[in-house]
DRENTI-545922 format. One record per atom (N, C-alpha, C): residue in three letters; x, y, z; atom name. Coordinates in steps of 0.05 Angstrom, whole numbers, plus 5000, padded with zeros to 4 digits. Layout:
// residues N
PT  residu     x     y     z  atome
PT     ALA     X     Y     Z     CA
...
***
This chain:
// residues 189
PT  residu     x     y     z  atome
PT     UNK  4368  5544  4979      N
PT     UNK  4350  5522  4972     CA
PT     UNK  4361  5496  4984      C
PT     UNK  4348  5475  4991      N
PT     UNK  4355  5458  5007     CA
PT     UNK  4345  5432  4987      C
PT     UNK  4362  5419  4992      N
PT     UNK  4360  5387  4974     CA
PT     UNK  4368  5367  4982      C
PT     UNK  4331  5342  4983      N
PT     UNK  4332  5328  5003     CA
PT     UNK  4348  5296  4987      C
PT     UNK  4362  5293  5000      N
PT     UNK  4367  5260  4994     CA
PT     UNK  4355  5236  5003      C
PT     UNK  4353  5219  4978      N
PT     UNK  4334  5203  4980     CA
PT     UNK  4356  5182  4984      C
PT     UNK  4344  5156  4999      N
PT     UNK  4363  5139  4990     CA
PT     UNK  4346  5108  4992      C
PT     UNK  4354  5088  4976      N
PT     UNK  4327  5064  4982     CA
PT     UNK  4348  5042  4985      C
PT     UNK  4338  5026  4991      N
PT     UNK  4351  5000  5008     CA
PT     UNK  4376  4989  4994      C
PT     UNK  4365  4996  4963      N
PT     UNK  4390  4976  4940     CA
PT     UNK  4416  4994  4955      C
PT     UNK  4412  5026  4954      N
PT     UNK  4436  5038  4961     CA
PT     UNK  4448  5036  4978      C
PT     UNK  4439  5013  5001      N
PT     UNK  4450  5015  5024     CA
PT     UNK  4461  4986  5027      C
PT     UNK  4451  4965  4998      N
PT     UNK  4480  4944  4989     CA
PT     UNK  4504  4952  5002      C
PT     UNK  4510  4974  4983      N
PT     UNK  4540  4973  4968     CA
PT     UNK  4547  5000  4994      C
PT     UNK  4569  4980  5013      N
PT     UNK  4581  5002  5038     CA
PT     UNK  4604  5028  5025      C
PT     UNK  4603  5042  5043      N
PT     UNK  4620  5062  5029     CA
PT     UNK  4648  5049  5028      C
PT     UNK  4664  5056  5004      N
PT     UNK  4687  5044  4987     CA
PT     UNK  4708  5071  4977      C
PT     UNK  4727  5066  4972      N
PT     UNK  4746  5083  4969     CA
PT     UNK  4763  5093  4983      C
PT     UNK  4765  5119  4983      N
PT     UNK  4783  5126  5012     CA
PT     UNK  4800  5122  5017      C
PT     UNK  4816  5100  4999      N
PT     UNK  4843  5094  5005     CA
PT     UNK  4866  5119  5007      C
PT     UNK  4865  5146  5003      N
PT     UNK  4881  5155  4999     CA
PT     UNK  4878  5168  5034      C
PT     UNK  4860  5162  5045      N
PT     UNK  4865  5170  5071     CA
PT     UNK  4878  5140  5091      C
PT     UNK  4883  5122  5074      N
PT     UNK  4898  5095  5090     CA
PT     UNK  4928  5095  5092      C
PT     UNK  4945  5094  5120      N
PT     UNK  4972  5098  5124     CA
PT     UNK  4983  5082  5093      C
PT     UNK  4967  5050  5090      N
PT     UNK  4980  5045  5077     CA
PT     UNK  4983  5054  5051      C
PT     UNK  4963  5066  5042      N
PT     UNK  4969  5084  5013     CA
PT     UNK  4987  5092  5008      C
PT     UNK  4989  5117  5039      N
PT     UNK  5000  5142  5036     CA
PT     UNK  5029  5142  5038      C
PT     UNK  5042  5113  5048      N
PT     UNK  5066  5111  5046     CA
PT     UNK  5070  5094  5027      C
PT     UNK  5057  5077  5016      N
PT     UNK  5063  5060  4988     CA
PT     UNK  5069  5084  4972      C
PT     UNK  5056  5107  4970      N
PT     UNK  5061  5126  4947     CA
PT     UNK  5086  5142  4951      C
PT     UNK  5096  5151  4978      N
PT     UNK  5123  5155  4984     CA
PT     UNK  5139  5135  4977      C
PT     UNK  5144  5113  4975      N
PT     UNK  5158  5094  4957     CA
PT     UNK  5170  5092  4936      C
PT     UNK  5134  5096  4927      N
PT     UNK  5136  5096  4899     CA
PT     UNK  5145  5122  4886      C
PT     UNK  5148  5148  4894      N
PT     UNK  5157  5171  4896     CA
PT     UNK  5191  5165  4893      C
PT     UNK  5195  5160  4917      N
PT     UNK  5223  5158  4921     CA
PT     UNK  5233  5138  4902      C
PT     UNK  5227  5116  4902      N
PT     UNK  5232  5092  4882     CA
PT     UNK  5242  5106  4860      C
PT     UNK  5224  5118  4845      N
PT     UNK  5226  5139  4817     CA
PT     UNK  5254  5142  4811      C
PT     UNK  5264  5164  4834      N
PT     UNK  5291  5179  4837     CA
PT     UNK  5312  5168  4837      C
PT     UNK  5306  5146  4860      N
PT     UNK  5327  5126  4864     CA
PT     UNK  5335  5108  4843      C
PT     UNK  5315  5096  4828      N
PT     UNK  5328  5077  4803     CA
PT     UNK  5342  5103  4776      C
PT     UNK  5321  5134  4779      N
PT     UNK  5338  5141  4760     CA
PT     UNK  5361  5147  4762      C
PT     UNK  5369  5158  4782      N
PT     UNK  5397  5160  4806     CA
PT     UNK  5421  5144  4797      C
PT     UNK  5407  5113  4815      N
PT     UNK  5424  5089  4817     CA
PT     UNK  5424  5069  4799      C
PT     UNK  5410  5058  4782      N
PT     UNK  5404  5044  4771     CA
PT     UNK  5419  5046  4736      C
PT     UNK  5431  5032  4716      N
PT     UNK  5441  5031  4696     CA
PT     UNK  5409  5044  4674      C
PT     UNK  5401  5058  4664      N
PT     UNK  5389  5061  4640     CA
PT     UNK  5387  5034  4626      C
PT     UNK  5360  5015  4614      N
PT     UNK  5359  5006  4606     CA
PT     UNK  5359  4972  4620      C
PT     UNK  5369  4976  4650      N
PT     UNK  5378  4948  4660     CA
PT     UNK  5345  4934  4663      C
PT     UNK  5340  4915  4662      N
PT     UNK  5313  4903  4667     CA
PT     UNK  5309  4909  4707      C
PT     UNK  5326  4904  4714      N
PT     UNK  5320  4912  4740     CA
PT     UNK  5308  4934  4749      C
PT     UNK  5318  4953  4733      N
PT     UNK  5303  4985  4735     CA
PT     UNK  5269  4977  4731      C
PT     UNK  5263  4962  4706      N
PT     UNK  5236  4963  4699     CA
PT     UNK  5230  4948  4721      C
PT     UNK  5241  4923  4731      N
PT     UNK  5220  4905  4757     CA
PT     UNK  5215  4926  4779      C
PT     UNK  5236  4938  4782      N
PT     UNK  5239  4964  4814     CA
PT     UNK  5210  4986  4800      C
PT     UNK  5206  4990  4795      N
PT     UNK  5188  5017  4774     CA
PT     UNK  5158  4998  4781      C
PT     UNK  5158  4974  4775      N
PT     UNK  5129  4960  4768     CA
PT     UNK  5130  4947  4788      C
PT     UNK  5141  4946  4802      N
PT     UNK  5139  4932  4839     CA
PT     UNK  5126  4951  4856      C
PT     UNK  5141  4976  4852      N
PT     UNK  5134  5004  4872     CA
PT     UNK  5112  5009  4863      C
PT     UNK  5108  5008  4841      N
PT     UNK  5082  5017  4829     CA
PT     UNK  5049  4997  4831      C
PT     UNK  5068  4976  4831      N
PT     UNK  5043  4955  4835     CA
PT     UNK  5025  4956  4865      C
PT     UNK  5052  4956  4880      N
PT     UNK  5044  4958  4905     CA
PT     UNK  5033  4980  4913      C
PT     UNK  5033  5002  4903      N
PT     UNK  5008  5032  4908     CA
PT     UNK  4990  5026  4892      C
PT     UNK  4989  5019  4869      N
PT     UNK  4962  5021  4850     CA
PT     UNK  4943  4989  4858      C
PT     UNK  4950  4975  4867      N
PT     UNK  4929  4951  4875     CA
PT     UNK  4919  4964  4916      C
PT     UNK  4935  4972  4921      N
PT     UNK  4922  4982  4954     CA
PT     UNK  4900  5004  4940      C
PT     UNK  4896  5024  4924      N
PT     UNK  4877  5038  4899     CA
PT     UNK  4848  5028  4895      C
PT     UNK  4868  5007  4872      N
PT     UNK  4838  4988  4868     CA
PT     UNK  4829  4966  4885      C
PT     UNK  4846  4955  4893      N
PT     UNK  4828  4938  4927     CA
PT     UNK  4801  4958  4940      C
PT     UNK  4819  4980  4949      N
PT     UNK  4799  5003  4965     CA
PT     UNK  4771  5002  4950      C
PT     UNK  4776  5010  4923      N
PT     UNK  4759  5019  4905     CA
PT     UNK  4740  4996  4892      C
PT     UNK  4747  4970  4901      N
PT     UNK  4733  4949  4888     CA
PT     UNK  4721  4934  4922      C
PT     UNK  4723  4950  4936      N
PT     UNK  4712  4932  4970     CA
PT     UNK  4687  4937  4970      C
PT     UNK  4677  4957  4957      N
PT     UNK  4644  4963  4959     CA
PT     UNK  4621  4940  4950      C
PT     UNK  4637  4922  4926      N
PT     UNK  4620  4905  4919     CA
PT     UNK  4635  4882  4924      C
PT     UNK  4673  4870  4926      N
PT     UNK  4682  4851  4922     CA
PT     UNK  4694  4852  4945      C
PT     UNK  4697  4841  4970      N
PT     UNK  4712  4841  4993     CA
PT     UNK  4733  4816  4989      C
PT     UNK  4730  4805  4962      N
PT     UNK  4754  4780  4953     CA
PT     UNK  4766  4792  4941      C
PT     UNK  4752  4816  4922      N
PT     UNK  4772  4822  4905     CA
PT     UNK  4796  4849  4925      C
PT     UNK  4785  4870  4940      N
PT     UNK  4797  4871  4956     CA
PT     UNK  4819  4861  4968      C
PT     UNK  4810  4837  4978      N
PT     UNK  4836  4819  4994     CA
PT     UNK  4859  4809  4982      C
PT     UNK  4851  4801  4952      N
PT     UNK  4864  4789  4930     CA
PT     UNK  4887  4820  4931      C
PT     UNK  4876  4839  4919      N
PT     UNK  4883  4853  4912     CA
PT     UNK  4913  4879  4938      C
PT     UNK  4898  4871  4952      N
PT     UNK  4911  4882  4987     CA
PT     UNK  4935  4862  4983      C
PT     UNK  4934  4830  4988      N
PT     UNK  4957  4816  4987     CA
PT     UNK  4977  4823  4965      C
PT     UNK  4966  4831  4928      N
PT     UNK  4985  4833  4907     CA
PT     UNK  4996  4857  4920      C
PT     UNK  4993  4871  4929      N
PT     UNK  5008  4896  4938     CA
PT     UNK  5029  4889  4953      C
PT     UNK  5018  4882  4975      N
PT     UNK  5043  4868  4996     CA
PT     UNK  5059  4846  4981      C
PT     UNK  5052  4829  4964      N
PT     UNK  5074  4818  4943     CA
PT     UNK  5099  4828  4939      C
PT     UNK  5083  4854  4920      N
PT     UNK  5104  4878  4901     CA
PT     UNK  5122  4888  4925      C
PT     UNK  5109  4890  4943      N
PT     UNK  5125  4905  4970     CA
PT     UNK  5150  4887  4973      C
PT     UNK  5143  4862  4975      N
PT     UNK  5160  4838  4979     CA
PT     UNK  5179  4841  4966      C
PT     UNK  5167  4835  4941      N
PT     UNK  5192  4834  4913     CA
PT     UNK  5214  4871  4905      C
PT     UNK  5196  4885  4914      N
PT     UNK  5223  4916  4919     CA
PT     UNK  5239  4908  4940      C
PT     UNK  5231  4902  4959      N
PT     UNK  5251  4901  4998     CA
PT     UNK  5269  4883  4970      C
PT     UNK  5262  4856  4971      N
PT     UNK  5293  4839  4957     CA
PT     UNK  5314  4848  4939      C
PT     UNK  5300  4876  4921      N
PT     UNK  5309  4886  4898     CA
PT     UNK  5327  4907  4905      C
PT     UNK  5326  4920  4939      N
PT     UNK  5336  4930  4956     CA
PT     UNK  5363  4910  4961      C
PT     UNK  5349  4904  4980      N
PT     UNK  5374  4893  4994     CA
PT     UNK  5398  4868  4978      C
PT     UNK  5385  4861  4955      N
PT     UNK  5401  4851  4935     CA
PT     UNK  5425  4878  4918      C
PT     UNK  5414  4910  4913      N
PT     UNK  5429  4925  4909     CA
PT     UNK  5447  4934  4928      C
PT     UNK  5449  4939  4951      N
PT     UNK  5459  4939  4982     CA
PT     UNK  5485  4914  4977      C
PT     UNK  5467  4891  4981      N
PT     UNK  5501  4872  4976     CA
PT     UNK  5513  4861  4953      C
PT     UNK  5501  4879  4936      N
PT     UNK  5517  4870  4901     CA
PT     UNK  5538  4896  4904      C
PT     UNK  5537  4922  4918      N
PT     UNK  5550  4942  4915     CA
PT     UNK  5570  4942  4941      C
PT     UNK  5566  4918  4963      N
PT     UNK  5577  4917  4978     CA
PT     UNK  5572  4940  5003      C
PT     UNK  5552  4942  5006      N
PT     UNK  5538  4973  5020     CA
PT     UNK  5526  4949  5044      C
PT     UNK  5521  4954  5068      N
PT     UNK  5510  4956  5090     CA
PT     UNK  5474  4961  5086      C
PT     UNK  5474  4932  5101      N
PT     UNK  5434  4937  5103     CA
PT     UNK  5436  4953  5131      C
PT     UNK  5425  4961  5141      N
PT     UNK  5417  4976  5164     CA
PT     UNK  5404  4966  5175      C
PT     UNK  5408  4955  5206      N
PT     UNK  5390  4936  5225     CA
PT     UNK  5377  4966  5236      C
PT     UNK  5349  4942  5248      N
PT     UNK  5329  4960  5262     CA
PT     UNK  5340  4982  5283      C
PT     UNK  5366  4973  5300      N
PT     UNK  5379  4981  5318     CA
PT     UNK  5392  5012  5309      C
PT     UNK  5407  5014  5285      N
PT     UNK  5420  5034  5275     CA
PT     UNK  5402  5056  5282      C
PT     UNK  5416  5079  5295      N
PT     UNK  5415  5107  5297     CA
PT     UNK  5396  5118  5276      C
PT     UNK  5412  5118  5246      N
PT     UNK  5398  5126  5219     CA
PT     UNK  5374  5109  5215      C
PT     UNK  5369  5085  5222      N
PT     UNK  5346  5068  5219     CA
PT     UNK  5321  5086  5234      C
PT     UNK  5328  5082  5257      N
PT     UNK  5310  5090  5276     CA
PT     UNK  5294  5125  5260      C
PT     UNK  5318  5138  5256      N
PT     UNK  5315  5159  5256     CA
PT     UNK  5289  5170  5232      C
PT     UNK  5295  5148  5212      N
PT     UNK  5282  5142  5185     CA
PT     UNK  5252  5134  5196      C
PT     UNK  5247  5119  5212      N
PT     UNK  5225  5104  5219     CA
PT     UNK  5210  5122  5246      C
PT     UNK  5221  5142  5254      N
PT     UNK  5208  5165  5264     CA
PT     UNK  5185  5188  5252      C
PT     UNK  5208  5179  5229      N
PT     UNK  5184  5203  5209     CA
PT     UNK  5159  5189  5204      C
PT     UNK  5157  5166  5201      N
PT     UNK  5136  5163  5200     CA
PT     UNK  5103  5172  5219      C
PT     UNK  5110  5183  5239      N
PT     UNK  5095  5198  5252     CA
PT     UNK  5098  5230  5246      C
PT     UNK  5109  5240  5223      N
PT     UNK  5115  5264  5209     CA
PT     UNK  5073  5270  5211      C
PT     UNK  5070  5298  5218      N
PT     UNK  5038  5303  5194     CA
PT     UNK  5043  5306  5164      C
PT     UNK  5029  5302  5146      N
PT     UNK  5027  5312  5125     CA
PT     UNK  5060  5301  5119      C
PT     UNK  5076  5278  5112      N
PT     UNK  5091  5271  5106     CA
PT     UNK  5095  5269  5078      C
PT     UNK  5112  5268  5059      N
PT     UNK  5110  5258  5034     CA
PT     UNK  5146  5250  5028      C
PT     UNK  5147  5244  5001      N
PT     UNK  5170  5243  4994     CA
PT     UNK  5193  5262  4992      C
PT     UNK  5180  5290  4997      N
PT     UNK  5202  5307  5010     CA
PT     UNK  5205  5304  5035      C
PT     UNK  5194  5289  5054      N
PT     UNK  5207  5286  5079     CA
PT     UNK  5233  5265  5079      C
PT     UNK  5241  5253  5067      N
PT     UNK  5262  5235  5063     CA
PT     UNK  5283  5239  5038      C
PT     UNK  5279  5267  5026      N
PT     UNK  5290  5277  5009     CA
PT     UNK  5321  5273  5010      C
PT     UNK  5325  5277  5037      N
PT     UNK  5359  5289  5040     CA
PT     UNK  5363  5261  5034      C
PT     UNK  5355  5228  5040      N
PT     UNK  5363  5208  5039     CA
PT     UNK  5368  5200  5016      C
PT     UNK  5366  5213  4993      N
PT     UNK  5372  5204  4973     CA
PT     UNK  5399  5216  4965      C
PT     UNK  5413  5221  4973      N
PT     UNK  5446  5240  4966     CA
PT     UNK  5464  5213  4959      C
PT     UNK  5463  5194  4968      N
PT     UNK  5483  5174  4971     CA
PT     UNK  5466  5137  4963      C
PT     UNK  5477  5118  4952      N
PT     UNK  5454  5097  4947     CA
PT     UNK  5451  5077  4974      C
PT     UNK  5468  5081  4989      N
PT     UNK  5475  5075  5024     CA
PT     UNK  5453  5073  5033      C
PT     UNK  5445  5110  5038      N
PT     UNK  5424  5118  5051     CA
PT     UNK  5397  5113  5037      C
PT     UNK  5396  5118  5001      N
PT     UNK  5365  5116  4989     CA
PT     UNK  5362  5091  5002      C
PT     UNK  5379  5072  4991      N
PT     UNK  5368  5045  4990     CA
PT     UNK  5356  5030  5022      C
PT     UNK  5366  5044  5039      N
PT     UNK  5364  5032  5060     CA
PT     UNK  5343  5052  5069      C
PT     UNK  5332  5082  5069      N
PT     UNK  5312  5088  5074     CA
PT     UNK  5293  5076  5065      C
PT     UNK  5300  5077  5029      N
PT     UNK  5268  5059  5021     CA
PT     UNK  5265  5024  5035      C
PT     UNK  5279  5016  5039      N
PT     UNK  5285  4983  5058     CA
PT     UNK  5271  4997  5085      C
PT     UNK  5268  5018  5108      N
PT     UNK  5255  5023  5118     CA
PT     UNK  5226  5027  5119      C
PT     UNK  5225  5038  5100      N
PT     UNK  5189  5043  5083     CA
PT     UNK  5178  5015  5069      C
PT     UNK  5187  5006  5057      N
PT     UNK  5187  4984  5057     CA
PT     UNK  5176  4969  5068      C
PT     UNK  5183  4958  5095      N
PT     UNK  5179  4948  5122     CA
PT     UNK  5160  4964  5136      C
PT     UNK  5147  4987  5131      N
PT     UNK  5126  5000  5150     CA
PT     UNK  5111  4998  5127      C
PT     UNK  5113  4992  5098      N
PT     UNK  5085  4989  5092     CA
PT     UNK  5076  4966  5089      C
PT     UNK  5099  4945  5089      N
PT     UNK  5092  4908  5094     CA
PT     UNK  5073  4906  5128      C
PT     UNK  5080  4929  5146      N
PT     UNK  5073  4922  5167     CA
PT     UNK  5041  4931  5172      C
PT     UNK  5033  4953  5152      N
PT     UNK  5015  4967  5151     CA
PT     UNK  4999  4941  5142      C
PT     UNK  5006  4934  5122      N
PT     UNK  4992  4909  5097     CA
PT     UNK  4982  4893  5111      C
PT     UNK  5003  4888  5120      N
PT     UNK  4993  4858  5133     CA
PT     UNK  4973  4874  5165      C
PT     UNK  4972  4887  5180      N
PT     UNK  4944  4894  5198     CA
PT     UNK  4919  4894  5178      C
PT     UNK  4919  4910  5150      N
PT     UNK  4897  4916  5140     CA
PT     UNK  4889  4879  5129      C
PT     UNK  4905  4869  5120      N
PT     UNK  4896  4843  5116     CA
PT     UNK  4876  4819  5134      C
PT     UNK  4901  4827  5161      N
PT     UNK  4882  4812  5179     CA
PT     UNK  4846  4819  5191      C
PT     UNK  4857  4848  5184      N
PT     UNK  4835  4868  5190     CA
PT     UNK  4806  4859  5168      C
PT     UNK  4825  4861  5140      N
PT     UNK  4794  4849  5124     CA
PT     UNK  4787  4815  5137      C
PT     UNK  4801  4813  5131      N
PT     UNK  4806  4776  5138     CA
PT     UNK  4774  4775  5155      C
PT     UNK  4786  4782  5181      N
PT     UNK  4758  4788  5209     CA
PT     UNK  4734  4801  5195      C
PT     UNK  4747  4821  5182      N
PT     UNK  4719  4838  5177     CA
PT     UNK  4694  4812  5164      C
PT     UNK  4710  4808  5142      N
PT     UNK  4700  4786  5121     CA
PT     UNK  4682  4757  5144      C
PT     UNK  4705  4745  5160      N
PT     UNK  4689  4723  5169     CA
PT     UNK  4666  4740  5185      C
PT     UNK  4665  4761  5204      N
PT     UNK  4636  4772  5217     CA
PT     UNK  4620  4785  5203      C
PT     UNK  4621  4792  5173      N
PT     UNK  4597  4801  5164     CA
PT     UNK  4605  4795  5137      C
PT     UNK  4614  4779  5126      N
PT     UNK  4609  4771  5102     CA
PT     UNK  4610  4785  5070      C
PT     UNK  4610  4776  5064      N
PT     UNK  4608  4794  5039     CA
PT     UNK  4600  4803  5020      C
PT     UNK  4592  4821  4994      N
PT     UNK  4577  4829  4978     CA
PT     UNK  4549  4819  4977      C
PT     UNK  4568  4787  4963      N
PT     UNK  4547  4763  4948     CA
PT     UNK  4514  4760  4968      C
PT     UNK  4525  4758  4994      N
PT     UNK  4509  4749  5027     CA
PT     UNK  4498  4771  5025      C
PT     UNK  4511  4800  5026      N
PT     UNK  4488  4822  5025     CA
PT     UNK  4468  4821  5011      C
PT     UNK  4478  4818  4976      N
PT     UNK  4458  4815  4959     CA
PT     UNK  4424  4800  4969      C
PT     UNK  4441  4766  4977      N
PT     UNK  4416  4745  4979     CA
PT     UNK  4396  4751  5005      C
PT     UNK  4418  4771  5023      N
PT     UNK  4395  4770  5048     CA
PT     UNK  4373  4790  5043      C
PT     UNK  4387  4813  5032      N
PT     UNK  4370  4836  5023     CA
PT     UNK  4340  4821  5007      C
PT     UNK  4353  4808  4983      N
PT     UNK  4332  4807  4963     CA
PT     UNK  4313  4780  4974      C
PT     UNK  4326  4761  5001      N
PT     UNK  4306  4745  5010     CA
PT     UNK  4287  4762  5030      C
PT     UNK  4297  4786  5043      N
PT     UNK  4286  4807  5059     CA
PT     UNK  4267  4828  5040      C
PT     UNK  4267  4826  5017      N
PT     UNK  4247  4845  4999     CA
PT     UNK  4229  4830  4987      C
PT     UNK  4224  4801  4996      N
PT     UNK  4209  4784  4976     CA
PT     UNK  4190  4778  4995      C
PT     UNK  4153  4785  4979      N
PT     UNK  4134  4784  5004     CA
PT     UNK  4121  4754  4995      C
PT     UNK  4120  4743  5006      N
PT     UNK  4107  4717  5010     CA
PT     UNK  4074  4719  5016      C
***
């Protein structure tokens, strides 16, 4: 049996939305936030408040790239709003990094390093996740400075998709503008 779809103009408002889980930047915010997990339970004192900022940083920064995606169909502000709080949280883990790195007296890893590079290869892994960076967690050397690599590829991800809405937004505007042109375009005089 065959079933026809209808579809009428209102439906063609609201652009298709979601999908974020097919966006690099998701898919490595959630390796992060993956790794993050391990690493504070790992490294981190039980109970230190730092543990909770590291937990709701990693986490912020996957779950607002989520709802941005998920709120672009009708709000391309709230989107943007929501795209930048991510890259924030991103902000505020890298410091939470590299503040654990030289409170322990450990080595940040420049872009140059062998192990850097090596880290930032995988990122062209298929089907990558947080077991691809597994072994990096043996030592807080290596977690910390892998996740300080990820980190940095998903600030870099952030910030394209930003500029990206940014453009999108000034050439075709958004929701609100759909709404008024449509409903000045359905009104017969």
């Amino acid at each position: 049996m065959t079933y026809k779809t209808y579809t009428t103009k209102a439906e063609n408002l609201i652009p298709p939305h979601g999908g974020y889980r097919k966006l690099k930047s998701y898919q490595t915010a959630e390796i992060i936030c993956d790794l993050n997990v391990v690493f504070v339970r790992l490294y981190i004192a039980m109970g230190s408040r730092t543990k909770d900022q590291m937990e709701q940083a990693a986490r912020s920064g996957k779950q607002n790239i989520a709802e941005g995606s998920q709120a672009s169909g009708t709000s391309k502000k709230t989107e943007l709003k929501l795209i930048g709080v991510a890259r924030a949280s991103f902000e505020e883990l890298l410091q939470d990094y590299c503040d654990y790195l030289r409170q322990h007296n450990l080595p940040i890893w420049t872009k140059e390093n062998p192990r850097a590079k090596a880290i930032r290869a995988l990122a062209y892994v298929s089907n990558r996740s947080y077991r691809t960076y597994e072994t990096y967690l043996e030592n807080p050397e290596a977690a910390a400075n892998c996740l300080i690599c990820l980190i940095h590829q998903a600030n870099f991800l952030l910030d394209r998709q930003l500029n990206s809405l940014q453009q999108e937004f000034l050439e075709n505007g958004g929701f609100t503008e759909r709404l008024y042109s449509a409903r000045r375009a359905n009104r017969t005089y």
